[in-house]
C-alpha positions in Angstrom: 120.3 6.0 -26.9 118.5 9.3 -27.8 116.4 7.5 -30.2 115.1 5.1 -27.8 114.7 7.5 -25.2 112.6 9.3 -27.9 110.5 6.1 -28.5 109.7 5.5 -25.3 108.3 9.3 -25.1 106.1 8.9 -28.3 105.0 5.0 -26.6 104.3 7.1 -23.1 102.4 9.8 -25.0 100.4 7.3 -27.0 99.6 5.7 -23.6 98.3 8.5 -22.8 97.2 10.4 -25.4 94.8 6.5 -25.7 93.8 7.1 -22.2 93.0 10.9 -22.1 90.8 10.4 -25.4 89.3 7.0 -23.1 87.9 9.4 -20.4 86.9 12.1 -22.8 85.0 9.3 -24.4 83.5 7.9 -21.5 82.5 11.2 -20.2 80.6 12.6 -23.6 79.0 9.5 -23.9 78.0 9.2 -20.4 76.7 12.6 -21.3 74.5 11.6 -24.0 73.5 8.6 -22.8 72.1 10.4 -19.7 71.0 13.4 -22.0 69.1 10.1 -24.5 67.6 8.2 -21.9 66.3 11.6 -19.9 64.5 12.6 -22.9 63.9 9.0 -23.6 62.2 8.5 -20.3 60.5 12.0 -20.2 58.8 10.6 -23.4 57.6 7.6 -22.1 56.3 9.2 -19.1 54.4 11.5 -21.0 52.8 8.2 -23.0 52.5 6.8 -19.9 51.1 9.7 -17.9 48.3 10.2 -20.9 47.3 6.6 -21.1 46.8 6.5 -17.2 44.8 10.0 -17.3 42.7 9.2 -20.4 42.2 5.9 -18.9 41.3 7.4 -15.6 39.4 10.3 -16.9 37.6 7.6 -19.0 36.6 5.6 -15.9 35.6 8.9 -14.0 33.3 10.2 -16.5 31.9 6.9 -17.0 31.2 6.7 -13.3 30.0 10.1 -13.3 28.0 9.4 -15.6 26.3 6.0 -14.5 26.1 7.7 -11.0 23.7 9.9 -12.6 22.4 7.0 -14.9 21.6 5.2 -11.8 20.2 8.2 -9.9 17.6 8.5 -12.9 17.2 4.7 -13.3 16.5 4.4 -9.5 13.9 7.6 -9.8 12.3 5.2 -12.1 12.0 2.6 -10.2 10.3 4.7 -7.4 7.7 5.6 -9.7 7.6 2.1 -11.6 7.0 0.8 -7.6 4.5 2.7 -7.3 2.9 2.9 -10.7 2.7 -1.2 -10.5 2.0 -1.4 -6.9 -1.2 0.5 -8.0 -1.8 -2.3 -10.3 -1.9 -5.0 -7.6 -4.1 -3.7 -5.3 -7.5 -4.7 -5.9 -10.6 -2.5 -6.2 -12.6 -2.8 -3.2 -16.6 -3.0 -4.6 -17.8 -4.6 -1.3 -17.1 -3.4 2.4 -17.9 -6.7 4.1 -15.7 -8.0 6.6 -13.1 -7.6 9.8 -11.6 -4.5 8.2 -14.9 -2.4 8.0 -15.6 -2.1 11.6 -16.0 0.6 13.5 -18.3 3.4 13.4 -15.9 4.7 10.6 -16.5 2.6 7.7 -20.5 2.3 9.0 -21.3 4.3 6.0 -19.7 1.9 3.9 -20.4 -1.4 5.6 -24.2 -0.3 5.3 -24.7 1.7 2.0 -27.1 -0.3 -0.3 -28.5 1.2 -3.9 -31.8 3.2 -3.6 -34.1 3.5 -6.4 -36.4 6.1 -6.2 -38.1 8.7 -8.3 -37.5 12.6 -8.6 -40.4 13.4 -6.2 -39.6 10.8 -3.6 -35.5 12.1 -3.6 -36.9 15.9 -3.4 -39.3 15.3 -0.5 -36.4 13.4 1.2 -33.4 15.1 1.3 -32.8 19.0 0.7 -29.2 19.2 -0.9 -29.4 17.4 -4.2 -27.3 18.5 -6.7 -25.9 17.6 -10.6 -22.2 16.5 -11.3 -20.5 14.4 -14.0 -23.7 13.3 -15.5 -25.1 12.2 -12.2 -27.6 13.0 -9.3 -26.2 12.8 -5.4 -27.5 13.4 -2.1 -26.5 14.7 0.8 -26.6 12.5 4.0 -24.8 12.6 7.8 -21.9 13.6 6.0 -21.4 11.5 2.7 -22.6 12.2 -0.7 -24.4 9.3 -2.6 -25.6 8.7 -6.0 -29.2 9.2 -6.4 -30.5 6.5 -8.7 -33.2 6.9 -10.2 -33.4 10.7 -9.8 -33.4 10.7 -14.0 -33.5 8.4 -16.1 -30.9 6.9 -18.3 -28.1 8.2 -15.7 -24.9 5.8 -15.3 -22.0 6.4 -12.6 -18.6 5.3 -12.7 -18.3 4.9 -8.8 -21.4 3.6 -6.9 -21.1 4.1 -3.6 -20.7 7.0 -0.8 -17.5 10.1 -1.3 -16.9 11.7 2.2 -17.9 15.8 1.9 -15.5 18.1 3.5 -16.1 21.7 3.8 -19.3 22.1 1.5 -17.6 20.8 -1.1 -19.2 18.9 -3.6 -18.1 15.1 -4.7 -16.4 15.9 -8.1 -14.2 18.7 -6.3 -13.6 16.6 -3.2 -12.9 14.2 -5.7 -10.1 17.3 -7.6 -8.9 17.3 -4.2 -8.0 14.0 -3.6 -6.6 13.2 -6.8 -4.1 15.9 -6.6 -2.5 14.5 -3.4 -1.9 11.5 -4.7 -0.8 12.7 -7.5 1.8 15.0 -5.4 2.5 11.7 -3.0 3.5 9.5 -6.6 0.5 7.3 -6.3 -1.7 8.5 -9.4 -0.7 9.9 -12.1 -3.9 10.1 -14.6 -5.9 13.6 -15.7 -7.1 15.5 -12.6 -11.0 15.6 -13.6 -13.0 14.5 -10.5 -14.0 11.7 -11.8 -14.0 8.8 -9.4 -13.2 6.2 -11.7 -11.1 3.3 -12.4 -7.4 4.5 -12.0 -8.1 6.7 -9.1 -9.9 4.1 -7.2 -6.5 1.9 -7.8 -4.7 4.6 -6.3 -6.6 5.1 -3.8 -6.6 1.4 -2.6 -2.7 1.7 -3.4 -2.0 4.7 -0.7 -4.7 3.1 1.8 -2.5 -0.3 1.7 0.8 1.7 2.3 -0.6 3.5 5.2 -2.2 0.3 7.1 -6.1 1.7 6.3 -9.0 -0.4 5.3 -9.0 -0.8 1.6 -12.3 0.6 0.5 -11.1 2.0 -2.8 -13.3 5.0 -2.3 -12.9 8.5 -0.5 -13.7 7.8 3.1 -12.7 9.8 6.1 -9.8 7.9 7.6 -8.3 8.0 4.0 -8.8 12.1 3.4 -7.6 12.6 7.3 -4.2 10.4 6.2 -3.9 13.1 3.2 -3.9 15.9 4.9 -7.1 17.5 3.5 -9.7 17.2 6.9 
């Protein structure tokens, strides 16, 4: 009788001893388990977090970066526009037509080349002066080349350059080229030259702001710029 007695005491004991070490067990590894996947998962955030950031960081820089790209590249286009816009217009060398009316293109619609000698220029007109390698006269307003003043002499532009001012042709000529220079129209050397490439802007600026395309420096165009 005692020994059962004592059997069943070790058998309850075991029970329990089995159970008490079951809970332990379930409760350490619960432990570590949570403790494993919590540093598990602060890992893999971490991996994740830095992919996502150097991903986005990337993709912000990049647009950052073509923002200003495309700033520039648009900038370029502006002056491309402009620089081929040039190109397109065609140099006026005749003022004939619908577009030269008015008693502000006159001068223009009516200018025809005069040969004449020195004598005949000097007993004609009082204000006859010497710039880039050509004579002009003053007349009502408009200087004009004097052919045949000397011989041998050449112009690049033939044909009347509105006077402002007292100023003489090549430095209304300065004048003009520095506008459009400033309004992104020309962009060769400022020399007063009235030749090829400022003539193109010229015509360029005239056709933007709805004048008569003379190519030349006429009032209505040096009124548009700002400079009478």
């Amino acid at each position: 009788m005692r020994e059962r007695n004592f059997q069943r005491k070790q058998e309850f004991r075991a029970r329990r001893d089995v159970a008490v070490n079951r809970d332990r067990n379930v409760a350490v590894n619960r432990t570590k388990s949570f403790d494993a996947n919590s540093e598990r998962n602060v890992a893999v955030n971490r991996t994740t977090n830095a992919d996502v950031n150097r991903f986005r960081n990337t993709n912000e820089f990049r647009s950052r970066n073509n923002g200003a790209f495309n700033r520039e590249r648009n900038f370029n286009r502006t002056e491309n526009a402009a620089f081929y816009r040039r190109g397109n217009v065609r140099i006026t060398n005749s003022w004939r037509g619908d577009a030269f009316r008015g008693q502000r293109y006159a001068t223009f619609r009516n200018y025809q080349r005069q040969w004449h000698d020195r004598s005949w220029w000097r007993s004609h007109y009082n204000r006859i002066i010497f710039v880039n390698n050509g004579w002009y006269y003053w007349n009502a307003g408009y200087w004009f080349p004097a052919w045949g003043y000397a011989p041998s002499v050449t112009y690049v532009y033939d044909g009347p350059i509105y006077g402002y001012n007292g100023l003489s042709p090549d430095r209304v000529t300065v004048n003009v080229q520095e506008q459009l220079a400033r309004a992104g129209y020309y962009d060769g050397p400022i020399d007063g030259m009235l030749g090829p490439m400022t003539r193109e802007a010229i015509a360029a600026f005239q056709a933007d702001n709805g004048l008569a395309i003379t190519s030349a420096i006429d009032e209505p165009t040096l009124a548009t710029l700002g400079l009478v």
